[in-house]
TORKOL-4160 file (C-alpha; in steps of 0.2 Angstrom, whole numbers, padded with zeros to 4 digits, m for minus):
315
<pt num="1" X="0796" Y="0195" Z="0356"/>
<pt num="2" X="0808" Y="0182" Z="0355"/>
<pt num="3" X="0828" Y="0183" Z="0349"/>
<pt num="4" X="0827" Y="0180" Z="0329"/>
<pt num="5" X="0839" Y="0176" Z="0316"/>
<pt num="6" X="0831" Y="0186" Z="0304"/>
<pt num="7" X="0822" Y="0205" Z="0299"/>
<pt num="8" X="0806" Y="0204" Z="0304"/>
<pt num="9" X="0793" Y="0203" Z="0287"/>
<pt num="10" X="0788" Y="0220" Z="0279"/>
<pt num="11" X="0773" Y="0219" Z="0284"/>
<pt num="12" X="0772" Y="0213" Z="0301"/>
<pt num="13" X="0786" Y="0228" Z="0301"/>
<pt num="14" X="0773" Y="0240" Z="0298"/>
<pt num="15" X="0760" Y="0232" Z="0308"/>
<pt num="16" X="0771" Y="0233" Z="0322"/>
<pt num="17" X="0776" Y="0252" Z="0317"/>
<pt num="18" X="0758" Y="0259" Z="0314"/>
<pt num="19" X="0749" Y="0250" Z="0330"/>
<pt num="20" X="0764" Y="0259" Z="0340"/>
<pt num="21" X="0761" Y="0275" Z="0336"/>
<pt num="22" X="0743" Y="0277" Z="0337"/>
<pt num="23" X="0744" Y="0269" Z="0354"/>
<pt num="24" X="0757" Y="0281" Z="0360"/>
<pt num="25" X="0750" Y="0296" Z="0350"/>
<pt num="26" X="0732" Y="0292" Z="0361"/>
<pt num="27" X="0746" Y="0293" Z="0376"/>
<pt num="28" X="0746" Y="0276" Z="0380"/>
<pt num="29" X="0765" Y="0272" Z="0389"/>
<pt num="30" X="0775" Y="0262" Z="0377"/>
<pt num="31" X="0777" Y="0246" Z="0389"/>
<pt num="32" X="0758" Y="0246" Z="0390"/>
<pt num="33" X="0755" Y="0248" Z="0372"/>
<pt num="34" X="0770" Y="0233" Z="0368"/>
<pt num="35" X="0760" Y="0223" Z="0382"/>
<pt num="36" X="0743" Y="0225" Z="0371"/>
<pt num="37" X="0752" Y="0220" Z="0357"/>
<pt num="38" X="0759" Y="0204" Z="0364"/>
<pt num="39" X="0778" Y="0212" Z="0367"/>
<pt num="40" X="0779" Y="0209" Z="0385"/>
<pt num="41" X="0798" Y="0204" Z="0383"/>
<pt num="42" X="0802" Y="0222" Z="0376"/>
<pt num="43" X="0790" Y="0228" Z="0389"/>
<pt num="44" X="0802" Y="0219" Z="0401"/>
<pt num="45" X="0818" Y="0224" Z="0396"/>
<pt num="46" X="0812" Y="0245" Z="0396"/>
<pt num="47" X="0807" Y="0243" Z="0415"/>
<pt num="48" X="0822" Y="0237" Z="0418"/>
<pt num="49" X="0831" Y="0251" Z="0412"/>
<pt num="50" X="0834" Y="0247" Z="0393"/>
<pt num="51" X="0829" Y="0259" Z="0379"/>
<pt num="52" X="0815" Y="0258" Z="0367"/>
<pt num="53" X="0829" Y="0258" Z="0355"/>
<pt num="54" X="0839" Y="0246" Z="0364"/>
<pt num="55" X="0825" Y="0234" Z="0369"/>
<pt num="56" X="0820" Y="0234" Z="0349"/>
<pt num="57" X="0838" Y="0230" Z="0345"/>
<pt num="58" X="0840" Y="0214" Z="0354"/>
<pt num="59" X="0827" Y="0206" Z="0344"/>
<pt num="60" X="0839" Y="0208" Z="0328"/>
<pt num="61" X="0822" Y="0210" Z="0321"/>
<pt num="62" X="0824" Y="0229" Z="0312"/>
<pt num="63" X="0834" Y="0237" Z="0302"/>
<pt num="64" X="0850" Y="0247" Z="0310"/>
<pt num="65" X="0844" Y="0261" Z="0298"/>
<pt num="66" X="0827" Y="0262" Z="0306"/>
<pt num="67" X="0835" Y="0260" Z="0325"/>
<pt num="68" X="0846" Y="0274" Z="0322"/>
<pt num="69" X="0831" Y="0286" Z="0318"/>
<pt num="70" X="0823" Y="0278" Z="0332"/>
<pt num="71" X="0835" Y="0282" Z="0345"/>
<pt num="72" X="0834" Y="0299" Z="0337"/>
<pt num="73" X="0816" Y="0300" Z="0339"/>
<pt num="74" X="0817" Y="0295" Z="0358"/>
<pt num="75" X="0830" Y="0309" Z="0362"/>
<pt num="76" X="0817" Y="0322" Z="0354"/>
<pt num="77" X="0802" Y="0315" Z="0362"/>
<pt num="78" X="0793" Y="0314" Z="0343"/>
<pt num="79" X="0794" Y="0293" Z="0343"/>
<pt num="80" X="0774" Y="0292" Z="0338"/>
<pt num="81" X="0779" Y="0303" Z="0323"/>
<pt num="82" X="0794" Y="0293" Z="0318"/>
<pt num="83" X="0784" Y="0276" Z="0321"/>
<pt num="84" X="0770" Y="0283" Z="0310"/>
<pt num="85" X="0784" Y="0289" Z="0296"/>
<pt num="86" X="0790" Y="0273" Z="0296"/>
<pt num="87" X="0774" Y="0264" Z="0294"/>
<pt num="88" X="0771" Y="0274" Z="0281"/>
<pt num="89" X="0790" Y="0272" Z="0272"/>
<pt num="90" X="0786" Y="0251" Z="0275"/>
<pt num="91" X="0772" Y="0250" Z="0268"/>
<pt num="92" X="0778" Y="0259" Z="0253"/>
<pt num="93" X="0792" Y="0249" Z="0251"/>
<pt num="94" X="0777" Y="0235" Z="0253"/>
<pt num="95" X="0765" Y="0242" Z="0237"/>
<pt num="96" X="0783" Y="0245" Z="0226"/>
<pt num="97" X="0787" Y="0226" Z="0231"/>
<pt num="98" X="0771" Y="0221" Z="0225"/>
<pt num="99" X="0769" Y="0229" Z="0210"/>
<pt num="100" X="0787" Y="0224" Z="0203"/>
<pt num="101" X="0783" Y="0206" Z="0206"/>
<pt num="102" X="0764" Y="0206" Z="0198"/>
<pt num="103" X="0773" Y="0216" Z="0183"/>
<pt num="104" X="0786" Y="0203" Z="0181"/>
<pt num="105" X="0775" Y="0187" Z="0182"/>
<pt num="106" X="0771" Y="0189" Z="0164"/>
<pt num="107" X="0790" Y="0192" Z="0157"/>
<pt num="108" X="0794" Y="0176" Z="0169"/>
<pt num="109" X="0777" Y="0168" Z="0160"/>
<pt num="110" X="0784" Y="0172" Z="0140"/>
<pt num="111" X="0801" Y="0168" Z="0147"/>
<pt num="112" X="0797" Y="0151" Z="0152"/>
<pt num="113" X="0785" Y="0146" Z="0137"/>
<pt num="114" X="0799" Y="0153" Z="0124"/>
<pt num="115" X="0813" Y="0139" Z="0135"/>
<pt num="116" X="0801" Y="0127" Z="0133"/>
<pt num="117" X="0797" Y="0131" Z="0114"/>
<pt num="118" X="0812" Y="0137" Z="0105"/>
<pt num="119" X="0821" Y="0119" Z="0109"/>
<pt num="120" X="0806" Y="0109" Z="0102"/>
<pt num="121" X="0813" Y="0109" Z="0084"/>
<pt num="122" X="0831" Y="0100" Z="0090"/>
<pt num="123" X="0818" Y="0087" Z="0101"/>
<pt num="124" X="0807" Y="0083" Z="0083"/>
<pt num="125" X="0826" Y="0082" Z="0075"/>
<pt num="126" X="0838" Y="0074" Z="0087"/>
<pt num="127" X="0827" Y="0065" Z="0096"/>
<pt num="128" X="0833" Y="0066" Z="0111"/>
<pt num="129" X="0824" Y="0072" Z="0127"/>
<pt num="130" X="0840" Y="0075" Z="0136"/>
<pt num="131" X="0848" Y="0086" Z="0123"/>
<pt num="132" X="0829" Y="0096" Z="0125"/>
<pt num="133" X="0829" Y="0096" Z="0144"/>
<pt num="134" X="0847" Y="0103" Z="0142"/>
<pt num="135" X="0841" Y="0118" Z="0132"/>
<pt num="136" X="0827" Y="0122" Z="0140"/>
<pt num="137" X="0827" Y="0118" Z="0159"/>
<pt num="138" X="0847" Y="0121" Z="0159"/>
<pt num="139" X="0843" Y="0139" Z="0152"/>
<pt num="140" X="0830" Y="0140" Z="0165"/>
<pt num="141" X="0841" Y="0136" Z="0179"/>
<pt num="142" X="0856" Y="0144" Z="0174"/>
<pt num="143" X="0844" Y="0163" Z="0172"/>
<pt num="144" X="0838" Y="0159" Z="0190"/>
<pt num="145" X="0857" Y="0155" Z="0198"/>
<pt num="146" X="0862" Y="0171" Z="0188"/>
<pt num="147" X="0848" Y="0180" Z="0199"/>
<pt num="148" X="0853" Y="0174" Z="0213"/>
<pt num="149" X="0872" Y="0177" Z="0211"/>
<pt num="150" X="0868" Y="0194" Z="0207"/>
<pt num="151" X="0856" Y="0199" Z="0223"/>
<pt num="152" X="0870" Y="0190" Z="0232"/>
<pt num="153" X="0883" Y="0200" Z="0225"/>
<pt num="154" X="0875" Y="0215" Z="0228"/>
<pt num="155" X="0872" Y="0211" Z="0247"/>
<pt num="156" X="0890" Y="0206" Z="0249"/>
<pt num="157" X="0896" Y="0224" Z="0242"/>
<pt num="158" X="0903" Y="0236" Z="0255"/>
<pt num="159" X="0891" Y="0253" Z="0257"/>
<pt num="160" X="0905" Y="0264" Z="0247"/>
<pt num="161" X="0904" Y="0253" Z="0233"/>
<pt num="162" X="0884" Y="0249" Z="0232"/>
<pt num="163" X="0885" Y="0269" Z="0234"/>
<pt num="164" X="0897" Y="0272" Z="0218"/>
<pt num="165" X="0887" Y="0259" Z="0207"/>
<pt num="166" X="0870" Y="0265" Z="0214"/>
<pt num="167" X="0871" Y="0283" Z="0211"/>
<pt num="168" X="0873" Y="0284" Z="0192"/>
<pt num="169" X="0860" Y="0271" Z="0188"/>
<pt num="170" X="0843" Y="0282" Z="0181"/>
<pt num="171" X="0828" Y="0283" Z="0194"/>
<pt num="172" X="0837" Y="0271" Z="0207"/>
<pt num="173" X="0853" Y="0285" Z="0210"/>
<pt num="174" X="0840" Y="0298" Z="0212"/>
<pt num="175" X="0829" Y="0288" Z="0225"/>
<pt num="176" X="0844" Y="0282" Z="0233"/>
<pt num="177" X="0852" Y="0297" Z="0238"/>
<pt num="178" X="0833" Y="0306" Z="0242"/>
<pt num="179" X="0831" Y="0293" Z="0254"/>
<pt num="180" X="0845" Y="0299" Z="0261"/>
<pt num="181" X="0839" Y="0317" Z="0261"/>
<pt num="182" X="0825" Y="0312" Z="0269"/>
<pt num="183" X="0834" Y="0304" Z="0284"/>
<pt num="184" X="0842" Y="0320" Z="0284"/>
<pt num="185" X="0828" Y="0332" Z="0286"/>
<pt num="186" X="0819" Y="0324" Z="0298"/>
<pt num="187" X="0831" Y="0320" Z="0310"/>
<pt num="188" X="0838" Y="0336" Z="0309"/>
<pt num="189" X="0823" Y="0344" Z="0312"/>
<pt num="190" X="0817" Y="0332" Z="0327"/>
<pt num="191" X="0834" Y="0334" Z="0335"/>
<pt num="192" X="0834" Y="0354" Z="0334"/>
<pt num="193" X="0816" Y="0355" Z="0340"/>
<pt num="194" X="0822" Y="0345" Z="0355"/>
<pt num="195" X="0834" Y="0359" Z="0357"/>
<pt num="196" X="0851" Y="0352" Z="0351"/>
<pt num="197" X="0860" Y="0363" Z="0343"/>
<pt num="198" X="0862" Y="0361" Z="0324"/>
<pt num="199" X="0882" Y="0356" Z="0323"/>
<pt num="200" X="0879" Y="0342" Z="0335"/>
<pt num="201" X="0863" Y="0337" Z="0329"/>
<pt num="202" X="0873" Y="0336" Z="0310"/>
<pt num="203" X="0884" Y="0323" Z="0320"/>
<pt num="204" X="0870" Y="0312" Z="0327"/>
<pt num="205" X="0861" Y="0315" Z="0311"/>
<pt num="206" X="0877" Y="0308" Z="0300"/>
<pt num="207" X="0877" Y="0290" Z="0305"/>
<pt num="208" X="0856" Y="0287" Z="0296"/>
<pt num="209" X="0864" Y="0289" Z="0280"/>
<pt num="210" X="0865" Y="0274" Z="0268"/>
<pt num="211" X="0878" Y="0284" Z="0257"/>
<pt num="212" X="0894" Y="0285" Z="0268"/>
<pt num="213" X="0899" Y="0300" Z="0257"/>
<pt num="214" X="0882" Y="0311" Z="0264"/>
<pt num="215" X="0892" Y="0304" Z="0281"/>
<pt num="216" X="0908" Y="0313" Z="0280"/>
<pt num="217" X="0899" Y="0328" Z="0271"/>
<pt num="218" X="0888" Y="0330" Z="0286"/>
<pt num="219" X="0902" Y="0328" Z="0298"/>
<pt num="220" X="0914" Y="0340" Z="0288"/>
<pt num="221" X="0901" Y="0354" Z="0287"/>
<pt num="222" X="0897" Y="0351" Z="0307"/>
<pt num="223" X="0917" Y="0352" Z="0308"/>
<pt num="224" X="0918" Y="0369" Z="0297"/>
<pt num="225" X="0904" Y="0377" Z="0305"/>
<pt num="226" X="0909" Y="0374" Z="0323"/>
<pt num="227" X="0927" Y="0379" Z="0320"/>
<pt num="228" X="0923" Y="0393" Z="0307"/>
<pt num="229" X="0907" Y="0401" Z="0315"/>
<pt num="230" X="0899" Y="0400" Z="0297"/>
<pt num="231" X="0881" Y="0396" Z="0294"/>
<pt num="232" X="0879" Y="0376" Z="0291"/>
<pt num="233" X="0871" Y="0380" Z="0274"/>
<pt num="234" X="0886" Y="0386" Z="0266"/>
<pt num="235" X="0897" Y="0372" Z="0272"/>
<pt num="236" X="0885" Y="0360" Z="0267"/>
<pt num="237" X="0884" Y="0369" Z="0248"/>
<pt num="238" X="0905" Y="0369" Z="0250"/>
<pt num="239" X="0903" Y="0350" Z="0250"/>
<pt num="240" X="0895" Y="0349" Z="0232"/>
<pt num="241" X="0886" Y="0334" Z="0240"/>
<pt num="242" X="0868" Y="0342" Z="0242"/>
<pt num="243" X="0855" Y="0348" Z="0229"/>
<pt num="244" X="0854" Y="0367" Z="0230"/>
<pt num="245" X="0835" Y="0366" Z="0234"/>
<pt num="246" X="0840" Y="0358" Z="0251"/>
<pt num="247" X="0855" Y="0370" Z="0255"/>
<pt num="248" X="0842" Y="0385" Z="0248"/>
<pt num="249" X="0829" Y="0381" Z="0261"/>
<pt num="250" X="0840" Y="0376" Z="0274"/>
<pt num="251" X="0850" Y="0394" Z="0272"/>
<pt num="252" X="0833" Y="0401" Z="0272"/>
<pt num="253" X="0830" Y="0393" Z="0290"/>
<pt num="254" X="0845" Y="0398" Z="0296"/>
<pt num="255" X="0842" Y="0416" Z="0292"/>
<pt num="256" X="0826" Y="0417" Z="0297"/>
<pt num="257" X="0826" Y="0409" Z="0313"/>
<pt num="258" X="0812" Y="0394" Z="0308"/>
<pt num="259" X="0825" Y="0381" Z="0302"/>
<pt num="260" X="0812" Y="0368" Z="0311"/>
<pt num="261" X="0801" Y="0374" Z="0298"/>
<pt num="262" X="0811" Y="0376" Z="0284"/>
<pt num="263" X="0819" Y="0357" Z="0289"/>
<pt num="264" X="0800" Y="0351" Z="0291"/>
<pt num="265" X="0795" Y="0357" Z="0273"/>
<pt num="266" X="0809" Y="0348" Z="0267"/>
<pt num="267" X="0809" Y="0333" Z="0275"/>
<pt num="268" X="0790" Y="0334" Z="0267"/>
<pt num="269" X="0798" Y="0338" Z="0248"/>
<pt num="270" X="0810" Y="0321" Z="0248"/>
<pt num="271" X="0797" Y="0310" Z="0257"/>
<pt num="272" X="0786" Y="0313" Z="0242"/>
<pt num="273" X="0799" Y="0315" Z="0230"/>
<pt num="274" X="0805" Y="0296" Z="0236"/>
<pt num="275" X="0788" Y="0291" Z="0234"/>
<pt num="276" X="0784" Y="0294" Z="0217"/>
<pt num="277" X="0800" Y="0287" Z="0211"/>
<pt num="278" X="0798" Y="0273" Z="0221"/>
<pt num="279" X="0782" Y="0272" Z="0211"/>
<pt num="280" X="0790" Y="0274" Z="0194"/>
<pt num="281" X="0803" Y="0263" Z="0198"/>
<pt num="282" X="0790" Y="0249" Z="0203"/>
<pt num="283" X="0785" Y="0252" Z="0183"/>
<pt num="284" X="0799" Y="0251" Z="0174"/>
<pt num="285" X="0811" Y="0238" Z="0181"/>
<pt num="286" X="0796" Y="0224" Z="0174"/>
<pt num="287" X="0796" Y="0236" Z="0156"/>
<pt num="288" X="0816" Y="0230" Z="0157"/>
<pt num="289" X="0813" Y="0214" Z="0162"/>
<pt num="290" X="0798" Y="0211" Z="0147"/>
<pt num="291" X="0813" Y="0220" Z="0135"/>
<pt num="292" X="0825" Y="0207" Z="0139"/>
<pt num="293" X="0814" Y="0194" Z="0136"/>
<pt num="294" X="0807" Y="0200" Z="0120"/>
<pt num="295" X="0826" Y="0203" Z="0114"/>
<pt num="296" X="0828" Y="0185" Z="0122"/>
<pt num="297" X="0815" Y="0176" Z="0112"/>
<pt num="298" X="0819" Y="0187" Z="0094"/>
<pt num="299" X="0836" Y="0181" Z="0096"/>
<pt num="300" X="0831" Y="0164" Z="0098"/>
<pt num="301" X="0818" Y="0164" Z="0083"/>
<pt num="302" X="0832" Y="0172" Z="0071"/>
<pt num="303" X="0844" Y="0158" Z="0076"/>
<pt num="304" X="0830" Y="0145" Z="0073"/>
<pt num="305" X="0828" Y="0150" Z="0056"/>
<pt num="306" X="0845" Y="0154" Z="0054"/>
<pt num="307" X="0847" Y="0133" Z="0056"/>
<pt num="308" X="0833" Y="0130" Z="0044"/>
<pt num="309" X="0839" Y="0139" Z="0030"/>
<pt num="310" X="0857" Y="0131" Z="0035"/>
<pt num="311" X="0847" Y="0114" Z="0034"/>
<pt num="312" X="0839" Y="0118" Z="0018"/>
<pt num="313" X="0853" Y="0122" Z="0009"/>
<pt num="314" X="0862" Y="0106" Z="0016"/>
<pt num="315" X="0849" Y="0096" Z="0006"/>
C-alpha cells in the first residue's frame, strides 16, 4: 500500500479490516494474509522488524483511534478479534452514513424547489432574471457555504472543546461518550487477559479515548489505586465520570475474580448500546433537517403573502 495523503474510504476500511481477520483467525500469518490481499509493502516493512501497528501507520491511511486499539490488540495477541470489531464498528458507521444521506435527499429536494419557487413572484414583478437568480441561487449557495463552514469548524475544534459542545447534545452526547466506554471495556479486558495488571493496563487504555476528560479519569484512578491500594472501581466511581452500570460490573469483577468477564459483558452492553443510537441518530438528524425546511418554506410563504396584501393595499 502506497503513502496517502488521505484516510483510506470507509468501506475499503472495512474490507480491509474484515478480510484480515478471518485470514488470521483461519491462522494464516499476517504477512501472508497482507501479501494475498495485495499489501506486500506492509508485508515488507513487518519482516523487516516494524509492527503491525507501525507498518499500518506509515500509510497515513487509518485513524489514530483505530491504531491505538490496534497496538493494543497486538500486545494481547486478540488482533483477529479487534480487526473483526472494527469491521463491524465501520461498517456501522457505513449503514448510519447511508441512511442520513438517503433521509436528507428529500429535505435538500423541497429545499431546492421552495429557492426556486418562492422568488418566482418578484421575477413576474420586477422582471428581472438577476434579482431572481439572486434569491434563489444566492440562498442556495449561501446554505451550502454555511455547511461547509460549519463541518469545517467543527473539525478545526480541539478534542476538549468538540467534548464540551458534544456531550450536552441529545442522542449524539450519549453515543459520544459510549464510544468511549466501549474503547474502554475492550481494551481493558484484552489487556488484562494478556496478563497486565489492571493499573497499567488503565494507563495504556487511557490514551483510546476521544473525550480527554475519560483520559485524566482513567489516569487519576490508575494513580489512586496504585498509590492507595484501593480497588479500581471505586477510584473510577470517585471520578463521577463513569455510568454506575460500568463501575457496578466492574466492582463485581474485581471481587469476584472474572473482571475479563465482567469487562467482556460490558464492552458487549456499549457496543450494542452504540449501535442502536447510532441507528436513531441516523433517523432523526433528516427529521431536523425536513423541520427546518418546512419552517424554512412557511416562513417564506407568510412573507409572500405578507407582500401581497402590502401591494394590495398600495393600490
Amino acid at each position: 500500500m502506497p503513502q496517502t495523503a488521505g484516510l483510506m474510504r470507509l468501506r475499503d476500511r472495512a474490507v480491509f479490516y474484515r478480510s484480515l481477520s478471518q485470514l488470521l483467525g483461519a491462522g494464516v500469518p499476517v504477512t501472508r494474509a497482507l501479501a494475498t490481499h495485495d499489501h506486500p509493502s506492509l508485508a515488507g516493512l513487518i519482516e523487516r522488524g516494524a509492527t503491525f501497528t507501525e507498518a499500518l501507520e506509515s500509510t497515513g491511511s487509518f485513524p489514530t483511534a483505530d491504531l491505538r486499539l490496534l497496538a493494543i490488540a497486538e500486545k494481547s495477541g486478540r488482533l483477529d478479534f479487534t480487526l473483526a470489531e472494527l469491521a463491524d464498528f465501520t461498517e456501522q458507521l457505513i449503514a448510519m452514513r447511508r441512511t442520513i444521506l438517503s433521509g436528507l435527499a428529500f429535505p435538500a429536494l423541497i429545499l431546492t424547489v421552495a429557492a426556486f419557487v418562492v422568488p418566482l413572484p418578484k421575477l413576474f414583478i420586477d422582471g428581472t432574471l438577476t434579482g431572481y437568480l439572486v434569491s434563489s441561487v444566492g440562498f442556495l449557495a449561501t446554505v451550502l457555504l454555511l455547511l461547509v463552514l460549519l463541518l469545517l469548524l467543527i473539525r478545526s475544534l480541539s478534542p476538549a472543546t468538540r467534548d464540551h459542545l458534544l456531550r450536552p447534545l441529545p442522542i449524539i452526547g450519549r453515543t459520544w461518550r459510549e464510544l468511549d466506554y466501549w474503547r474502554i471495556a475492550s481494551s481493558m479486558e484484552m489487556l488484562t487477559a494478556a496478563g497486565l495488571g489492571v493499573v497499567e493496563a488503565l494507563r495504556e487504555t487511557a490514551p483510546l479515548c476521544r473525550s480527554p476528560r475519560l483520559t485524566r479519569a482513567l489516569a487519576s484512578a490508575a494513580a489512586a489505586a496504585e498509590t492507595r491500594g484501593e480497588p479500581v472501581s471505586a477510584n473510577l466511581g470517585a471520578t463521577g465520570e463513569f455510568p454506575a452500570e460500568l463501575v457496578a460490573l466492574w466492582a463485581t469483577g474485581e471481587q469476584s475474580g472474572k473482571l475479563d468477564e465482567m469487562l467482556n459483558r460490558l464492552a458487549e452492553q456499549f457496543a450494542a448500546s452504540c449501535q442502536h443510537r447510532m441507528q436513531e441518530l441516523a433517523r432523526w438528524l433528516p427529521r431536523l433537517a425536513y423541520a427546518a425546511v418546512s419552517l424554512y418554506v412557511i416562513f417564506q410563504i407568510l412573507r409572500l403573502a405578507a407582500n401581497y396584501v402590502s401591494l394590495l393595499n398600495g393600490i
